[in-house]
N, C-alpha and C positions, 0 to 999 in steps of 0.2 A: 479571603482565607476559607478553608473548607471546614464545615463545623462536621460534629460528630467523632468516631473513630478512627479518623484519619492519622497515619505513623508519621514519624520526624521523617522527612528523606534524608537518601544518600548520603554520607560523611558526613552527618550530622547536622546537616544543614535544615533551619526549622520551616513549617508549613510555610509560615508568613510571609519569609524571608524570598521563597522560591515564588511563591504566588505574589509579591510585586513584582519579581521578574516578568513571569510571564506576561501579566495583566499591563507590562508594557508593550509587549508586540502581539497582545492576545489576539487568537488563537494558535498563528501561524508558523514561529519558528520553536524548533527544539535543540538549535546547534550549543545551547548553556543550562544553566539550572534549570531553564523551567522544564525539562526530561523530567525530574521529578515528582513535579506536580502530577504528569498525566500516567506514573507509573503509582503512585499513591493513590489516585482512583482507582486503576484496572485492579491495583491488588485490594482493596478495600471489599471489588467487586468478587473477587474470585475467593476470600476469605466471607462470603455471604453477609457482610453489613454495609450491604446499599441498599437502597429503595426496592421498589415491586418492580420497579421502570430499569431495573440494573443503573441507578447514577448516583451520586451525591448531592449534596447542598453547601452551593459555592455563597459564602456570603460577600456581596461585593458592596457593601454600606457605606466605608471605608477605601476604596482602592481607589488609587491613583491609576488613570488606564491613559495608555499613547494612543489609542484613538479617538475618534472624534465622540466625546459624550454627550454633545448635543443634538446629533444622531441617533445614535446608540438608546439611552434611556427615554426618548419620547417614543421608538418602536416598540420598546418592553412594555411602556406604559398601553400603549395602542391593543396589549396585547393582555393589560390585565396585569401587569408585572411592574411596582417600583423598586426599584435595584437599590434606592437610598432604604430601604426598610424590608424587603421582602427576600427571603432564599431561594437560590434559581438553582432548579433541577441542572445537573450536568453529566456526560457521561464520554468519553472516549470513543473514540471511531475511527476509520480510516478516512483522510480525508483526499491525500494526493496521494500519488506514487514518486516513488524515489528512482525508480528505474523503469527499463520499457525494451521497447525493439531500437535495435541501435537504425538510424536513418542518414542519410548525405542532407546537404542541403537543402536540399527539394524537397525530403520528406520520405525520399524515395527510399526502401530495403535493399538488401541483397536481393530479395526473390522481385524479379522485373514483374509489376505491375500490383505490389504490395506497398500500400502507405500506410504509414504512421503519424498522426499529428495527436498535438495535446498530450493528454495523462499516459496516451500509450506508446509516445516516445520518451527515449530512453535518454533524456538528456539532463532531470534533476538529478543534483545530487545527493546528500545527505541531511539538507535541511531544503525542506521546497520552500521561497520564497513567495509570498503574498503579491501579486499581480505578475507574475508572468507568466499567466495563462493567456494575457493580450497576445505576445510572441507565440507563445508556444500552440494558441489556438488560431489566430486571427492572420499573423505571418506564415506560420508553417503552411496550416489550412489554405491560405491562398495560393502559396508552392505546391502544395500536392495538390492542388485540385488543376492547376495550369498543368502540369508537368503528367499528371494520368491521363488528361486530352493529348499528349503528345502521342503519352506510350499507347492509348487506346486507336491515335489514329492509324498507326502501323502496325499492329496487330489483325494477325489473320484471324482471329476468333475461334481459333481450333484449342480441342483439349489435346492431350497425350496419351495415349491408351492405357498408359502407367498412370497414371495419375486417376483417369477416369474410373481404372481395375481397381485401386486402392479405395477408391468413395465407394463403389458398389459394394466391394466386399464387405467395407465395412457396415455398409447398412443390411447386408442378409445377415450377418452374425448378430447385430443387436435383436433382428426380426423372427430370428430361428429361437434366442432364448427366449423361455416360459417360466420368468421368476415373478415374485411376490410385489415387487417396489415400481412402479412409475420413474423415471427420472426425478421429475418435480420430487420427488419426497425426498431424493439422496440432499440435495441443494442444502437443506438447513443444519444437519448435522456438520458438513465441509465449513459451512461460514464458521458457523459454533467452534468449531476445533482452531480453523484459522485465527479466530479473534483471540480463543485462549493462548495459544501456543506464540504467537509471534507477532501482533499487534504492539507495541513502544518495546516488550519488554520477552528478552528468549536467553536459553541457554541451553549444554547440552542435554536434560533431561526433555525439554517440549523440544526440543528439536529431534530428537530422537523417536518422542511421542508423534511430532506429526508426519515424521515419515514415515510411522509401521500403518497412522491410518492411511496415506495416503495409499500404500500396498493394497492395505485391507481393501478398499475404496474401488482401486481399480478390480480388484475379483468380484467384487457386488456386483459395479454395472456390464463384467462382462459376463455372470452366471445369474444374476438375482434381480436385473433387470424387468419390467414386462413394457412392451410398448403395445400399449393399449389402441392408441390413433397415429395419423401420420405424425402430428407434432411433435411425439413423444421422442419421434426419431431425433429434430432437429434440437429438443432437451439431452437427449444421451450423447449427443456431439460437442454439445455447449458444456457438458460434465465432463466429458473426457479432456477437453480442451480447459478446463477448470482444475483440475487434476494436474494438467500440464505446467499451469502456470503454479500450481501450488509450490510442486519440485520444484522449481528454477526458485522462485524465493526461499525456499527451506534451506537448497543446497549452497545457496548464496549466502545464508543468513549462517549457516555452518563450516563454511567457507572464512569467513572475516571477524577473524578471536582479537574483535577489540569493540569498543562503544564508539560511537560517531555519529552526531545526529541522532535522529529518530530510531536508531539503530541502537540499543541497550543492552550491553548482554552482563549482569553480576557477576559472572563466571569470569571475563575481560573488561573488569568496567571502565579503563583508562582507553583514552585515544593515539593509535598509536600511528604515526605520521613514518614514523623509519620504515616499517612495515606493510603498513596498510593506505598511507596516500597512493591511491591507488583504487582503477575501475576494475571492477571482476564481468567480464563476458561468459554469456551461457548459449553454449550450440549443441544441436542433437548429434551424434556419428554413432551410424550401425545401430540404430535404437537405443544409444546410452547417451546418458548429459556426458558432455565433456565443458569444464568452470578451467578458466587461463585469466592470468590479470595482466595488466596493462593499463601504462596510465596515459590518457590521451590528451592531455594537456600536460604534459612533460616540458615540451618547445615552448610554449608562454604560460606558466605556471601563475595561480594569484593564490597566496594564502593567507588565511582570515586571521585577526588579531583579537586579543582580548580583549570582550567589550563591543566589536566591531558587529553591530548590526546593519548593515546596508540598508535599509528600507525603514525607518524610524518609523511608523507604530506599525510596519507590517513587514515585519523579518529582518 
């Protein structure tokens, strides 16, 4: 259970009740109550009654946990920590991704000679399950790594003159601005706003909030920029591209007016299966997102039941 000021969750369902849930598949799945639990810290956090460390204090004295706690507690101990009597610091994070670059089987993209494997493909869905990063790292990883010796060995190694035009440009414009800020310095404000606005828990006012930063965001580092060394350059590219991928979640996440998984919005807080069973794609046209849904497992459909966690103590 969480001591301190911590609120009832969702439909009145009490701390306790949602923190044995969880603390059966702890940490890993959100697809039932325990959404609660991890949206009762972030707001604990955001209403300023957590720690100096931004976390709480989970008491786990008393819990029943679905994993192995004879593991589990001899590391705590190792570490200075007994969980039968002592409060363990906790605090909300990103841990997986839910979505990514869509891949074929190989790993491979649309664009010929672009892989995807692990977090950055796009194939969890709504609740990532606890070990399938063996598949998703270890299988994938081994198809794109056989499958770019293919594509690398027939390729002529030439760039495009388009493509090459579009990288220079871009790096004399970031070289020509004389503003105030480094890259590195924009970095922590982006996380900050991100973690606020759309981390377990979004609606339309932070989603609204993070898209005027992200506006704002792109006019800093095209006017308020300074690139002080080379690096800098390859920092304001990794920004911009940071930026990129901000939008595609933002407009995703404003896209889909229902809760599901890790995906919480008060505004829609029911799941809505008529409507929303269903993947949302994001591709750039002419400089704009263009967001279209479609469900790709339509042809062999599996849908999860009440209770149904696949992976007993981990999702």
């Amino acid at each position: 259970m969480l001591r301190g000021n911590a609120p009832s969750c969702s439909g009145g369902r009490a701390v306790e009740e949602v923190s044995r849930v969880k603390a059966w598949h702890w940490p890993v799945s959100c697809r039932d109550v325990a959404i609660h639990l991890d949206r009762a810290i972030k707001g604990e956090v955001l209403r300023g009654n957590a720690t100096s460390h931004d976390g709480v204090f989970l008491d786990l004295s008393d819990a029943k946990r679905g994993f192995e706690p004879e593991l589990f507690e001899p590391f705590m101990l190792s570490r200075g920590i007994d969980v039968r009597r002592d409060l363990v610091q906790v605090q909300v994070h990103h841990h997986t991704s839910n979505g990514g670059i869509r891949i074929d089987s190989d790993a491979h993209t649309s664009i010929t000679g672009l892989f995807a494997a692990g977090e950055a493909a796009g194939w969890q869905g709504a609740d990532r399950l606890g070990g399938t990063m063996l598949s998703g790292s270890q299988v994938f990883g081994w198809r794109a790594g056989a499958k770019a010796a293919n594509v690398a060995a027939r390729h002529n190694g030439s760039c495009s003159n388009t493509a090459l035009g579009r990288l220079t440009e871009a790096i004399a414009r970031f070289s020509e601005v004389k503003g105030k800020k480094r890259p590195a310095e924009l970095r922590p404000a982006l996380q900050q706003t991100m973690w606020e606005t759309l981390l377990v828990e979004k609606d339309a006012e932070s989603l609204s909030r993070v898209r005027n930063f992200i506006a704002d965001e792109r006019e800093r580092l095209a006017s308020d920029v300074l690139i002080a060394e080379t690096f800098d350059l390859a920092l304001a590219f990794e920004h911009r591209n940071l930026l990129d991928v901000a939008e595609v979640i933002a407009e995703a996440a404003s896209m889909r007016t229902e809760s599901r998984g890790s995906h919480f919005r008060p505004d829609y807080p029911r799941r809505d299966d008529t409507n929303w069973l269903t993947n949302i794609f994001v591709t750039r046209k002419n400089g704009h997102l263009s967001l279209f849904r479609k469900w790709v497992a339509e042809a062999d459909p599996w849908v999860d039941q009440p209770g149904d966690v696949r992976i007993k103590p981990w999702g």
